[in-house]
C-alpha positions as CSV (number, residue, x, y, z in Angstrom):
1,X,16.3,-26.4,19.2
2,X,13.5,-26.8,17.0
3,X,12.1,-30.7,16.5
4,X,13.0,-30.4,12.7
5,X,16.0,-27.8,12.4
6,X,13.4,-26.2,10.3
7,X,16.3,-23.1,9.1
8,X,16.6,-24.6,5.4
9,X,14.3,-22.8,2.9
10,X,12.4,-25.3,0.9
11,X,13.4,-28.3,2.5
12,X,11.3,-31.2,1.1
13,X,8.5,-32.2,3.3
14,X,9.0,-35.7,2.7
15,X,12.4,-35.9,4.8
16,X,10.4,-34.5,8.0
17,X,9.8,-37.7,8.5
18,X,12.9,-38.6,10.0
19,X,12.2,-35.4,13.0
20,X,11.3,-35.3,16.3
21,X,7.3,-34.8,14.6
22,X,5.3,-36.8,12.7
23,X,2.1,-36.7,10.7
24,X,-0.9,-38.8,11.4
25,X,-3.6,-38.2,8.3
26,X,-4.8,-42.0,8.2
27,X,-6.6,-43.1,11.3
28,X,-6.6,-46.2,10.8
29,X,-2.4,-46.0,10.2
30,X,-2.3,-44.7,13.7
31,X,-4.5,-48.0,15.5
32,X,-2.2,-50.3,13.2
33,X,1.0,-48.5,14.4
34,X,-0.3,-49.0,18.1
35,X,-1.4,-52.0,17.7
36,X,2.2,-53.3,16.2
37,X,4.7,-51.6,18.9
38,X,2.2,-53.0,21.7
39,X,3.0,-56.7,20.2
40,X,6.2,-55.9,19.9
41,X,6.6,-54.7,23.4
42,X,4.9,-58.0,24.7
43,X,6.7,-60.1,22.7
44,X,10.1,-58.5,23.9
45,X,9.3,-59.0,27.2
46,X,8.7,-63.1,26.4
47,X,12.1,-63.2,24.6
48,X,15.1,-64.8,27.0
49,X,18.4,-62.8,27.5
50,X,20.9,-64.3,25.3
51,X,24.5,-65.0,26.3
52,X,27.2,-65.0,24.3
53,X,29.4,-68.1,24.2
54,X,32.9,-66.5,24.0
55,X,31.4,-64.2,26.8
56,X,30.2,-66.5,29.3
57,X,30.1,-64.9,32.7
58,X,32.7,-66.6,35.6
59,X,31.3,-67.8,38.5
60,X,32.9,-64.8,40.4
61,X,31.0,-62.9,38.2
62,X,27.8,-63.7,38.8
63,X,28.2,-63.3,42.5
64,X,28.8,-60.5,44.5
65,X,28.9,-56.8,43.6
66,X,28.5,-57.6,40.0
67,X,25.2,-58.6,40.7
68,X,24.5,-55.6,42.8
69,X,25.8,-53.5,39.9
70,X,23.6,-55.1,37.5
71,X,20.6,-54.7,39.4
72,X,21.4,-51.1,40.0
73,X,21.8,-50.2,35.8
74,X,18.3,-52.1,35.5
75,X,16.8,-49.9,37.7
76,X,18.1,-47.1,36.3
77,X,17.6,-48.3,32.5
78,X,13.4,-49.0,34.2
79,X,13.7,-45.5,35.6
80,X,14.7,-44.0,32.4
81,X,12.1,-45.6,30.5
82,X,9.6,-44.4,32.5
83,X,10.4,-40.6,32.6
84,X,7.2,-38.3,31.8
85,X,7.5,-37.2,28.4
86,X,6.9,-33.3,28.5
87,X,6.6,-30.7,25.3
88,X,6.5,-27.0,25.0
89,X,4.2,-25.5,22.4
90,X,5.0,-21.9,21.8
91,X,1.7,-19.3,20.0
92,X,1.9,-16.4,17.9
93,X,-1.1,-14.1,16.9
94,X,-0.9,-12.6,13.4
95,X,2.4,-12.3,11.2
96,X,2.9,-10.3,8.2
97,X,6.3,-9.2,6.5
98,X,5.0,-6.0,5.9
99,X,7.2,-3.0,4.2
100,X,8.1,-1.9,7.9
101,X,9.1,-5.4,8.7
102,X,11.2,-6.3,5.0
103,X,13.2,-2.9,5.3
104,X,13.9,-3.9,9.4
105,X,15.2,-7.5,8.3
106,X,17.5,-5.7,5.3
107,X,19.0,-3.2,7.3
108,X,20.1,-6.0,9.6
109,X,20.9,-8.6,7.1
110,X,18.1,-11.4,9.2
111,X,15.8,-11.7,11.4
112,X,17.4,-10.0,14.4
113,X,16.3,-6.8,12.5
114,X,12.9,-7.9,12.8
115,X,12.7,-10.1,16.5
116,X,15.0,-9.6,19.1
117,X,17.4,-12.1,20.8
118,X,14.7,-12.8,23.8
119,X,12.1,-13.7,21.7
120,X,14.3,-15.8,19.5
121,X,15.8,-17.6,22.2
122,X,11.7,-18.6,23.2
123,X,11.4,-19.4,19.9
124,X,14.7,-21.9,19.2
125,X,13.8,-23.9,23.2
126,X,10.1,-24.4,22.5
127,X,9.3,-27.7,20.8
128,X,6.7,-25.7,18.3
129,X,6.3,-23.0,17.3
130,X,2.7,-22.2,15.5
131,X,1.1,-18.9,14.0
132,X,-1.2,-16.7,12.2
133,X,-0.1,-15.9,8.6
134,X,-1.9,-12.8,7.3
135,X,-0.9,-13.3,3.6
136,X,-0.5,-15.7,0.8
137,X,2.9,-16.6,-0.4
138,X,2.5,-16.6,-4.2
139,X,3.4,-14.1,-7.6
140,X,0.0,-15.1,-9.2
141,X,-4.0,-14.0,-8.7
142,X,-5.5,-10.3,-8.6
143,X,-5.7,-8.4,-5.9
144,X,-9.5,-9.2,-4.6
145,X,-12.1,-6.2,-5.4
146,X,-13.6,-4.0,-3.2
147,X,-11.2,-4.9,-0.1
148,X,-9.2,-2.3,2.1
149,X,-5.9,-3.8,2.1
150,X,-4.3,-7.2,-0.1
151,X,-1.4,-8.5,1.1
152,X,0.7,-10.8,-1.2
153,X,4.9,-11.9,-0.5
154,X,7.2,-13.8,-3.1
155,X,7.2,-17.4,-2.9
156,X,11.1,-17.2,-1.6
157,X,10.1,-15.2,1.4
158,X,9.1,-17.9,2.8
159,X,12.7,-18.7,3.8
160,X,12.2,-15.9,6.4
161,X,9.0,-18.2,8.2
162,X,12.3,-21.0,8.3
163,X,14.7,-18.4,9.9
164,X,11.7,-17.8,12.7
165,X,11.5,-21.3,13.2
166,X,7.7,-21.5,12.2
167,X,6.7,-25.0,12.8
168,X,3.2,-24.8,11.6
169,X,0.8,-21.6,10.6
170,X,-3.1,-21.2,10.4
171,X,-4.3,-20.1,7.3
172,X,-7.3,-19.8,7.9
173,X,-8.4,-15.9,7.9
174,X,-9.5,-12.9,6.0
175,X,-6.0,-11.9,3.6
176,X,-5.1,-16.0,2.8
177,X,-7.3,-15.4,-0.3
178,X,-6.4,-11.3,-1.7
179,X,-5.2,-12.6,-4.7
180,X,-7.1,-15.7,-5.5
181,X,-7.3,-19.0,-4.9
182,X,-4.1,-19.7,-7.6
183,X,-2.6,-17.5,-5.0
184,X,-3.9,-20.1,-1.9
185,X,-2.9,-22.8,-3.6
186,X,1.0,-21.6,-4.3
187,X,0.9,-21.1,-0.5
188,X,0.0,-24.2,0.3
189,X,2.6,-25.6,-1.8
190,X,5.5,-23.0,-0.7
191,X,4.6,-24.1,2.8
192,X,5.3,-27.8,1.8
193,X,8.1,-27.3,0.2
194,X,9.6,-25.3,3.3
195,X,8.7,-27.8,5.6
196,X,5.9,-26.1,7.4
197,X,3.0,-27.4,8.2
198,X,-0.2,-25.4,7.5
199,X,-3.9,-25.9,8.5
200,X,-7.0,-23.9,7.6
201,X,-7.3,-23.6,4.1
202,X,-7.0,-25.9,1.4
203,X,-7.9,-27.6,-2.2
204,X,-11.5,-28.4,-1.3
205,X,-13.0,-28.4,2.1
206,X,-11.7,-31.8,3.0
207,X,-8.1,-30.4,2.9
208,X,-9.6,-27.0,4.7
209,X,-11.0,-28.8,7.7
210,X,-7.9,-31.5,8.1
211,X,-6.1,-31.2,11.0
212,X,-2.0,-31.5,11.6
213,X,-1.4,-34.0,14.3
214,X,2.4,-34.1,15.2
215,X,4.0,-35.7,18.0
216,X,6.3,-34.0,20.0
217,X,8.2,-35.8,22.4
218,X,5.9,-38.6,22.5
219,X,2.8,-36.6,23.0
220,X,-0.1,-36.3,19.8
221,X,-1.0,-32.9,19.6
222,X,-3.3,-32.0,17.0
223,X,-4.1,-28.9,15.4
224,X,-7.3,-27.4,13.6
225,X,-8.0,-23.8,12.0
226,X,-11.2,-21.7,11.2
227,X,-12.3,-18.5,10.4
228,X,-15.3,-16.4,11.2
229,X,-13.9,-13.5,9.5
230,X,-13.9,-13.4,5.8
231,X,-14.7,-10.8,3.7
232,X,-17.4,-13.0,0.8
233,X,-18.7,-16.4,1.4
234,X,-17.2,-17.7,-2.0
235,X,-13.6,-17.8,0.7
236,X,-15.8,-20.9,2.3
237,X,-13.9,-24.2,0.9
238,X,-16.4,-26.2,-1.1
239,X,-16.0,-29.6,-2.0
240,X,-14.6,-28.9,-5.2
241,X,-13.0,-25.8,-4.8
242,X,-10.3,-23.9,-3.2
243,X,-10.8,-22.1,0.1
244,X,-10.7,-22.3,3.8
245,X,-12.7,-23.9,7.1
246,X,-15.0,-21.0,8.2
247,X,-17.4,-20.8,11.2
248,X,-20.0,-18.7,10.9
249,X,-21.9,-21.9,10.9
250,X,-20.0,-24.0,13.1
251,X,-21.3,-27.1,12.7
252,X,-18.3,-28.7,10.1
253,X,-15.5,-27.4,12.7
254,X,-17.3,-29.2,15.5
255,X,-17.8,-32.1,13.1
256,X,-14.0,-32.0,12.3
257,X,-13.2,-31.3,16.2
258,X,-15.3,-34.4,17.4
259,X,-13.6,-36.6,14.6
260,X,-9.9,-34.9,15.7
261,X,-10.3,-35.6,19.4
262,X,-9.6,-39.1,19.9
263,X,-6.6,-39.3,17.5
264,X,-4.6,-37.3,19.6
265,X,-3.4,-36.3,22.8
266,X,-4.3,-32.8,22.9
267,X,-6.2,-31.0,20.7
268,X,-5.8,-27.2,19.5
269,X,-8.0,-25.1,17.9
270,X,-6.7,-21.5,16.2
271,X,-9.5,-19.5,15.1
272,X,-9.8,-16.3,13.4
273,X,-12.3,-14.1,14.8
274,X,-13.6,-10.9,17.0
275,X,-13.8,-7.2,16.4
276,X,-10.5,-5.5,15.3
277,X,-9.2,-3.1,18.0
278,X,-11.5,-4.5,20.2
279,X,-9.9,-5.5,23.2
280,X,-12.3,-7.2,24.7
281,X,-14.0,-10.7,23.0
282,X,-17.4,-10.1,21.4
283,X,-20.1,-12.6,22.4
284,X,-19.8,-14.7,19.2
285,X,-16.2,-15.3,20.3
286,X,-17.5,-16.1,23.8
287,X,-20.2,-18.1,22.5
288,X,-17.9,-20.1,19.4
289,X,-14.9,-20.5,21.7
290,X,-17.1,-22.2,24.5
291,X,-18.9,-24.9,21.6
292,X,-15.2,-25.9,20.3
293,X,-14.4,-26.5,23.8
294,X,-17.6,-28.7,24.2
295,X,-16.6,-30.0,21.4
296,X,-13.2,-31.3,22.2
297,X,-10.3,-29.2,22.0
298,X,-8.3,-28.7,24.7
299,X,-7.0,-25.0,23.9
300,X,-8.5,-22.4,21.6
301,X,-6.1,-19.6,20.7
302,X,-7.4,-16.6,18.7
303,X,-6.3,-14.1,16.3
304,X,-7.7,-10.7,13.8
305,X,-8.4,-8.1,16.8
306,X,-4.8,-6.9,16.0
307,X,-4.7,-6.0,19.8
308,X,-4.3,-8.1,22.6
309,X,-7.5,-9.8,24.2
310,X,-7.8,-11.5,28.0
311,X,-8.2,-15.2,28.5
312,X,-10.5,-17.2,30.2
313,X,-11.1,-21.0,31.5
314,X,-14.1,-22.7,30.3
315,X,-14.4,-26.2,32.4
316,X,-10.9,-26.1,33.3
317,X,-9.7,-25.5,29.4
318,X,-8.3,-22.3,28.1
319,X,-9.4,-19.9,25.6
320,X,-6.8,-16.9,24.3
321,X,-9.3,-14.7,23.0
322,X,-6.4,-12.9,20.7
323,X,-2.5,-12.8,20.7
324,X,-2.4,-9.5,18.6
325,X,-0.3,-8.7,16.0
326,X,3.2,-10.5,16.8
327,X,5.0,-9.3,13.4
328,X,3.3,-6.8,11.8
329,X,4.9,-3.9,11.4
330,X,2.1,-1.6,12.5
331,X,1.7,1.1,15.4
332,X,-0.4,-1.0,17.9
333,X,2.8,-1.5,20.1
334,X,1.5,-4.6,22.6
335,X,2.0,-8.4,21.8
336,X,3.1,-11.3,23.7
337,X,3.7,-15.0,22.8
338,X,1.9,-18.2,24.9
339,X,3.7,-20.9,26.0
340,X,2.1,-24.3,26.5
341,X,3.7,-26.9,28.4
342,X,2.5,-30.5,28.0
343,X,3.6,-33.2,30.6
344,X,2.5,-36.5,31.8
345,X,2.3,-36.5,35.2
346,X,0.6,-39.6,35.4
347,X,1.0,-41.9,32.5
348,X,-2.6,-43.8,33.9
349,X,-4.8,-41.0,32.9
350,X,-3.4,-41.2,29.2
351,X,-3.6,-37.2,29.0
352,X,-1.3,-34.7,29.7
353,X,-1.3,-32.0,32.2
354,X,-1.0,-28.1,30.5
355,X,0.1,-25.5,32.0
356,X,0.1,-22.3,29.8
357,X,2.7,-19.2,30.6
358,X,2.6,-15.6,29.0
359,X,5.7,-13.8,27.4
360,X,5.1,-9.9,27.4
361,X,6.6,-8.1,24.5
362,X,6.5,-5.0,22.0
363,X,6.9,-3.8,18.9
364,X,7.8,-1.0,16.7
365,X,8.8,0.0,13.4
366,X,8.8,-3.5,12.0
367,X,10.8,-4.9,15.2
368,X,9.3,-6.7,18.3
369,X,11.4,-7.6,21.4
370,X,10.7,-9.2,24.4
371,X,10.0,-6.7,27.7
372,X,12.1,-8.0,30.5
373,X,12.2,-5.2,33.1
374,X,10.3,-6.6,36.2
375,X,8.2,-3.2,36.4
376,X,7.3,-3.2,32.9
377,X,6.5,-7.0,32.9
378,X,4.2,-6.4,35.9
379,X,2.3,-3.9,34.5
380,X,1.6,-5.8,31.5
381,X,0.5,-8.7,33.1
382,X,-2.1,-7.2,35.2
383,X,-3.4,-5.4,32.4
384,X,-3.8,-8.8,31.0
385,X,-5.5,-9.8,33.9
386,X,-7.9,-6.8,33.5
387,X,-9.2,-8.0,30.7
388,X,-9.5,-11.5,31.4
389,X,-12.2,-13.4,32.8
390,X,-11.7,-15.2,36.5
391,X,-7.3,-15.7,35.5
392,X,-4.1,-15.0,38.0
393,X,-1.0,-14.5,36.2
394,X,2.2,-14.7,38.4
395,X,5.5,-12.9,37.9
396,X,6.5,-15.2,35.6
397,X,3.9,-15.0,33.6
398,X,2.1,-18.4,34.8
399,X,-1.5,-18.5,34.2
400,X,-4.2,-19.9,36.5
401,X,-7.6,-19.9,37.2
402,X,-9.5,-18.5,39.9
403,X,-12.4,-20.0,40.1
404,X,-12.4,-23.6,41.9
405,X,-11.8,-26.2,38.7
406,X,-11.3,-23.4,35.8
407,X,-14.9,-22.3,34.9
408,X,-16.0,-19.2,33.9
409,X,-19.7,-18.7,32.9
């Protein structure tokens, strides 16, 4: 199930407060929350048990097995309170309702015309679920000049993102802005009023650059998103004017990365970038994915190729060079989804341990399903591995490094 039963079109952000996720945009909220449930915690554990009078305990009572029994639900009360809190973060590359995709989802009344039951089951028993999205939402702007392809969807489309069970999307890329920035700006406010959360692209540059941190079972994960691939520099957010968080000049995304870091648990960054059809990462993805990583995030996941690109480990973190198109509607048949688990294996270290699995799919003709044959699943996975730098991926699609601590150079 998702953390917010996010399946209700336009369902007011303001009531996601009540979910399993919640926003953190103030730091200094977030030290005065901790601060507050640490005092409470200490002053709980002053406070004397309180008796009832019409229910004091019998002398038998206190003796014996009673006792035995109430030292057995303590323990398992401590044990329960002490159970490693563990989240599943689900990644998908680039999403656009194209015609392919809106005929597929009318013929079939929903999204099973458009994703098959395997990839919605992924989607409904992850935590999160985050994406690329390729287009603006809005009925407004003109299609931008001198540009290959515009892509623009209804406002009430958006109530097919709910139906996916789209947590948050990126919107930071090179189609956000084909019809304007009137056009961004309905998209951010379609988002809102669905309930998703979106990152990337914004009012001014302060609102491009801020990230999302939710927290999903207990853990603060926080999310940031960039582009390096746009098609004028007037997309670049300025500070009073609409636009997105771009890195061809890095240094604001590092800035934003460095501030992000310590507010959170876990930090990911989604960045649009690389060569399209290019299945292999160019060196300014190397190069850019590397510095976020130096930075501070913990993951970078990548989009645009429109193709699937390998991994790699860069001290011990990974980068996902590019997830591909995952609904698209076009003729480039490969995708696949990542999966990242989140656990505390030892609450001491204050940071979770990832693990990060791969779910092999395809798609055609406006529909994408999940491969499950054990021979097709094989082969996909070591033609993952083939393009990957120094990575092991096991028949269940388990990632790993090979080289000792996760490095590649």
């Amino acid at each position: 199930m998702k953390l917010c039963g996010l399946m209700i079109p336009f369902l007011a952000a303001s009531l996601l407060t009540g979910c399993g996720s919640s926003r953190y945009h103030d730091p200094s909220l977030t030290a005065a929350y901790a601060a507050e449930q640490e005092s409470i915690a200490a002053a709980e554990e002053t406070l004397p048990e309180e008796t009832s009078p019409a229910e004091e305990p019998s002398a038998e009572e206190t003796n014996g097995p009673a006792d035995d029994m109430d030292h057995t639900a303590s323990q398992e009360t401590a044990e329960s309170e002490t159970v490693p809190s563990s989240a599943s973060i689900l990644f998908a590359g680039d999403i656009l309702f194209s015609d392919h995709v809106l005929n597929a989802y009318s013929n079939a009344g929903g999204v099973s015309g458009i994703l098959d039951e395997g990839f919605r089951s992924e989607a409904d028993e992850a935590d999160y679920f985050v994406a690329n999205e390729e287009f603006p939402f809005s009925s407004r702007g003109t299609a931008a000049p001198d540009k290959q392809y515009t892509f623009r969807l209804p406002e009430e489309k958006v109530s097919i993102m709910n139906e996916l069970g789209v947590d948050l999307v990126t919107l930071a890329n090179n189609h956000a802005l084909d019809f304007g920035t009137d056009a961004l700006l309905d998209t951010c406010s379609t988002l809102d009023q669905a309930g998703i959360l979106h990152v990337g692209a914004g009012a001014n540059s302060e609102e491009a650059r801020k990230p999302e941190i939710v927290e999903i079972n207990g853990i603060r994960v926080g999310f940031i998103g960039a582009s390096r691939v746009i098609p004028v520099s007037s997309w670049t957010a300025g500070a009073n004017s609409p636009g997105m968080l771009t890195a061809y000049d890095d240094t604001l995304l590092r800035r934003t990365i460095e501030e992000t870091r310590p507010l959170c648990d876990y930090l990911i960054v989604y960045l649009h970038w690389g060569v399209e059809r290019a299945e292999m990462p160019v060196e300014h993805q190397t190069a850019l994915g590397r510095r976020c990583i130096d930075s501070g995030a913990d993951l970078v996941i990548g989009s645009h190729p429109h193709v699937l690109q390998g991994l790699e480990y860069y001290n011990g973190k990974p980068i996902v060079y590019s997830l591909g198109n995952f609904i698209f509607g076009s003729s480039i048949p490969k995708t696949m989804l990542a999966e990242l688990t989140l656990e505390y294996t030892d609450e001491e270290t204050g940071t979770p341990t990832p693990s990060l699995r791969l779910i092999p799919g395809t798609s055609s003709a406006g529909f994408t399903r999940r491969l499950t044959d054990p021979g097709e699943t094989n082969s996909f996975y070591e033609y993952i591995e083939s393009i990957s730098f120094d990575v092991s991926i096991d028949e269940n699609g388990l990632v790993t490094p090979d080289t000792e601590g996760g490095d590649s150079q």
